[in-house]
C-alpha positions in Angstrom: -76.0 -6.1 -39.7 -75.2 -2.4 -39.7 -71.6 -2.9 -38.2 -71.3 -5.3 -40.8 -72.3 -3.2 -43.8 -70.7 -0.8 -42.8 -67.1 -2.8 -42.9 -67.7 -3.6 -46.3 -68.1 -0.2 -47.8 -64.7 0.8 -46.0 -63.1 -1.8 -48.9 -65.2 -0.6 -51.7 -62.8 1.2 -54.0 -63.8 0.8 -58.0 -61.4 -2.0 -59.7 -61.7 -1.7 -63.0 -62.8 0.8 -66.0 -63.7 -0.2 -69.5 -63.3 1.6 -72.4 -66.5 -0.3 -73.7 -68.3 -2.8 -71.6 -68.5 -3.0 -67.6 -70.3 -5.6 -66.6 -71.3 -5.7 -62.9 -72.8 -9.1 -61.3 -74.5 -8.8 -58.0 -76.6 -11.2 -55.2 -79.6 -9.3 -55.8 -80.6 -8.9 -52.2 -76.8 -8.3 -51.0 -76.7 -4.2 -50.3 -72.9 -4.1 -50.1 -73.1 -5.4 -54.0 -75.6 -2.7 -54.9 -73.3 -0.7 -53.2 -69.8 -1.4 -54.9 -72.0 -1.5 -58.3 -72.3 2.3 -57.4 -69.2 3.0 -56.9 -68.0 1.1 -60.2 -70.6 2.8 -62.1 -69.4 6.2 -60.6 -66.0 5.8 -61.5 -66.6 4.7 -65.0 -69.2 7.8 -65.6 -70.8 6.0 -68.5 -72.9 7.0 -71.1 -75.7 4.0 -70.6 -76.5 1.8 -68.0 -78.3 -1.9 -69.1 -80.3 -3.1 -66.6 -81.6 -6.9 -66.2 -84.4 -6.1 -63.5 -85.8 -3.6 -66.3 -87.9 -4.6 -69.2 -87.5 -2.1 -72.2 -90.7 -0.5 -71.7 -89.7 0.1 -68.1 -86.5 2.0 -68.8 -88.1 4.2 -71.1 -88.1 7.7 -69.4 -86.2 6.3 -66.4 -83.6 9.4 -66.8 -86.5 12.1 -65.5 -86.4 15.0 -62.9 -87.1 12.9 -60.4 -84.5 10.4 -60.4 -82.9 11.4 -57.5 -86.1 10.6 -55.6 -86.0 7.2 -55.2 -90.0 6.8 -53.9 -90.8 8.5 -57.5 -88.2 6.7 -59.5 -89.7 3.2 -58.0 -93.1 4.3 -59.0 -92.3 5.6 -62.6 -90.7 1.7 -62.9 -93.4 0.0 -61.3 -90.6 -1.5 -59.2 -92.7 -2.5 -56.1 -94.6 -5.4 -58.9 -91.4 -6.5 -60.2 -90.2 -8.9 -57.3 -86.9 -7.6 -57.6 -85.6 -6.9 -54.2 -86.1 -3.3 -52.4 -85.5 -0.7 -54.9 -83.8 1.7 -52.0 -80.4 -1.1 -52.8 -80.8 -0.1 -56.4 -81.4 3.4 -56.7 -77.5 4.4 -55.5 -76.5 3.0 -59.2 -79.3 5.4 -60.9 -77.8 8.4 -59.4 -73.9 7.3 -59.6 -74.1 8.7 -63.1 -76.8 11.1 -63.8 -76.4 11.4 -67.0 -76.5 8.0 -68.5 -79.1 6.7 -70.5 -80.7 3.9 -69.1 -81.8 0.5 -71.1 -84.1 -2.6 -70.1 -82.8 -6.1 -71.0 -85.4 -7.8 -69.0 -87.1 -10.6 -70.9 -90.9 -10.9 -71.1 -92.7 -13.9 -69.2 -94.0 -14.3 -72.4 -91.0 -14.5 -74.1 -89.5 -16.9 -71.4 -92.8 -19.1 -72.2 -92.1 -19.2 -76.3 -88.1 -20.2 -75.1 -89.5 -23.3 -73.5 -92.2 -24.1 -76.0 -90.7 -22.9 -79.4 -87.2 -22.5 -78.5 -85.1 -19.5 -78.2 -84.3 -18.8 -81.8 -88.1 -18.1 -82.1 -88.1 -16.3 -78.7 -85.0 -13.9 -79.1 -85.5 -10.0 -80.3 -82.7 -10.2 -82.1 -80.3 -12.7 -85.2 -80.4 -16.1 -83.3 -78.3 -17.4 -86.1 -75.6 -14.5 -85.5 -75.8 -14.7 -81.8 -75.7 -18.9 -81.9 -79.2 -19.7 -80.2 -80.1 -22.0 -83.0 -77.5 -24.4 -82.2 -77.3 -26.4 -79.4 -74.9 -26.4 -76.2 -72.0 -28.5 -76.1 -73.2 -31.5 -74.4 -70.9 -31.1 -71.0 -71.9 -27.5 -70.0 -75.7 -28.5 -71.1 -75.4 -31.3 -68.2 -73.6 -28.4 -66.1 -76.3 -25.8 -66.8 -79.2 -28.3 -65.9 -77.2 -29.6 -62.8 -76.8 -26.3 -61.6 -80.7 -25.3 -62.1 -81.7 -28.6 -60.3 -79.0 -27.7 -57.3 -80.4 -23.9 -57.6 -83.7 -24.9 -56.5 -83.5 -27.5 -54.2 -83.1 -30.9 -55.9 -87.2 -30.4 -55.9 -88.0 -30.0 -59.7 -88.6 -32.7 -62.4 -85.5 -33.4 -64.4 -87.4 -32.9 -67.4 -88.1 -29.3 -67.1 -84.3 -28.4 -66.7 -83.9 -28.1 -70.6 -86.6 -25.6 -70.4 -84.9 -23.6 -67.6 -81.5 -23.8 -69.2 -83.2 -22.2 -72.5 -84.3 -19.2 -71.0 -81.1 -18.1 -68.8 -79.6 -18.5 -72.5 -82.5 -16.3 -73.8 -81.6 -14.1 -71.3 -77.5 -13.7 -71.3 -78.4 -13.2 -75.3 -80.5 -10.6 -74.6 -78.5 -8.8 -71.9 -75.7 -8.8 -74.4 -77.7 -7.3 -77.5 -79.5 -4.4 -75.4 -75.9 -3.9 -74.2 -75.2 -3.5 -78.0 -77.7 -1.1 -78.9 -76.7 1.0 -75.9 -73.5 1.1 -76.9 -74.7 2.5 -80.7 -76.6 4.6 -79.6 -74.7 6.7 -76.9 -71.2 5.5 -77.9 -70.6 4.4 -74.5 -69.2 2.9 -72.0 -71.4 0.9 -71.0 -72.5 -0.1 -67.8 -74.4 -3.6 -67.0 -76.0 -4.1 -64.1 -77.3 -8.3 -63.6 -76.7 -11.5 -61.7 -73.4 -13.3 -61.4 -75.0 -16.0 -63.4 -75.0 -14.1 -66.2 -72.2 -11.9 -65.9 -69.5 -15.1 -66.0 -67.2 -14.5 -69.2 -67.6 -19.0 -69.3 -71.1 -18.8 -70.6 -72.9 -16.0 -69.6 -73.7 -13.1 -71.5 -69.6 -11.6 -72.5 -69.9 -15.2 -74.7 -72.3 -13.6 -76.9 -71.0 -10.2 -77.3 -67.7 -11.5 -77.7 -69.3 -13.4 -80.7 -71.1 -11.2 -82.4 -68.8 -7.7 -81.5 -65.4 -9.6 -81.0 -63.7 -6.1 -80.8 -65.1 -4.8 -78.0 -63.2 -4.0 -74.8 -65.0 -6.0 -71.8 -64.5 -6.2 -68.2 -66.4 -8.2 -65.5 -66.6 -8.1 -62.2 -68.5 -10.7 -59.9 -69.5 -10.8 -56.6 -69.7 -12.9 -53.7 -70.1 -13.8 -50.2 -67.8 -14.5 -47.1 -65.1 -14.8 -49.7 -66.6 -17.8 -50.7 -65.9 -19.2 -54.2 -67.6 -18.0 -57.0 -68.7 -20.3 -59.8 -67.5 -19.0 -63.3 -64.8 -16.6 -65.0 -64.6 -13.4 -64.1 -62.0 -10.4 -64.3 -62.0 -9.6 -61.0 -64.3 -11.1 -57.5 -65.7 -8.3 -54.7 -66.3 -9.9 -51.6 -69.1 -8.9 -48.7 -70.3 -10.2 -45.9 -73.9 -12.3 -46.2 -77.2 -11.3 -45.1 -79.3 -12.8 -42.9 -82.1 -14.4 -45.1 -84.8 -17.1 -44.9 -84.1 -20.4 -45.9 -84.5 -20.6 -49.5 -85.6 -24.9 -50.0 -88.3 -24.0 -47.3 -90.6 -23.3 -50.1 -90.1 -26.7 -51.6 -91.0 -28.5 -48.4 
């Protein structure tokens, strides 16, 4: 696994800069993506860094004395009750730019819970009307979107809770994409975003709604995969690493 790891950070190099938005997707247990984030978010040197595994109140204070002790930066987060995956993977992007403010765009369980039973407009922080979560899908990617849940975990959930499911990864890209916003107004960026592949794809993730509501901006993306194996979704530009040994995920569901 070492020999392995260590391969893949001989091809990390940084790809891309943005004069506004760099949007990073990841594998979240993968430590060669955590890695090659680091090294993106180095090169860049931005101002703020959005983070999906953070809620707001999380990142508050993130940027302390301490953050270059990882034990102590985990502990200020309350990282270890987050089920994100081991914080030593994340805290290389923390220190790869010191300075940068850092922002939460973690949504609530309780504000996943009103997306399913009130619906997102009611759910969202922000204008659902500007940002388009008062309408629905189009009708093909909402079958795509509930495919793709039902494939995600197993073919072992009832169809009828896909809609549900589908409503809060929406919640989510919307809210990853206005926390990037108020980052980028409040430090003049760049900005740095730091989140699954899911929701970094430029065909429905979250660069959908910041190109609708800030049209201007200048926005790269940069996914991440596997073995070279394909990656679902637009991006700029695809990293590559090699896979991890991990359990068998549809165990759970047997």
């Amino acid at each position: 696994m070492i020999a392995r790891l260590a391969a893949a950070l001989v091809a990390i190099a940084p790809l891309a800069q943005a004069q506004d938005v760099l949007i990073l997707g990841e594998v979240h247990d993968n430590p060669a993506h955590h890695l090659a984030q680091a090294a993106e978010v180095e090169a860049l040197s931005p101002s703020a860094i959005v983070f999906e595994m953070l809620t707001a109140a999380q990142a508050d204070g993130a940027v302390m004395p301490q953050v270059a002790d990882a034990d102590a930066l985990s502990a200020h987060l309350n990282w270890g009750d987050s089920g994100w995956p081991d914080f030593s993977m994340y805290h290389p992007i923390f220190t790869a730019a010191p300075g940068a403010r850092i922002f939460g765009a973690g949504v609530s369980r309780e504000a996943a819970f009103a997306a399913i039973g009130s619906g997102i407009a009611e759910a969202f922080a922000g204008d659902a009307s500007a940002y388009g979560l008062d309408q629905p899908l189009p009708e093909d990617q909402q079958e795509a979107r509930e495919e793709l849940q039902f494939q995600a975990h197993c073919e072992a959930l009832p169809r009828d809770i896909l809609p549900g499911m589908v409503a809060v990864q929406r919640l989510r890209d919307a809210e990853l994409a206005r926390v990037t916003l108020t980052a980028l107004e409040a430090t003049g960026g760049p900005v740095a975003v730091i989140t699954g592949n899911g929701h970094a794809r430029r065909d429905w993730g979250m660069p959908v709604y910041l190109e609708r509501v800030a049209p201007g901006l200048e926005v790269v993306v940069i996914g991440q995969t596997e073995d070279n194996d394909p990656l679902r979704g637009t991006f700029d530009k695809v990293l590559t690493a090699p896979s991890i040994d991990r359990p068998d995920p549809c165990e759970a569901f047997r």
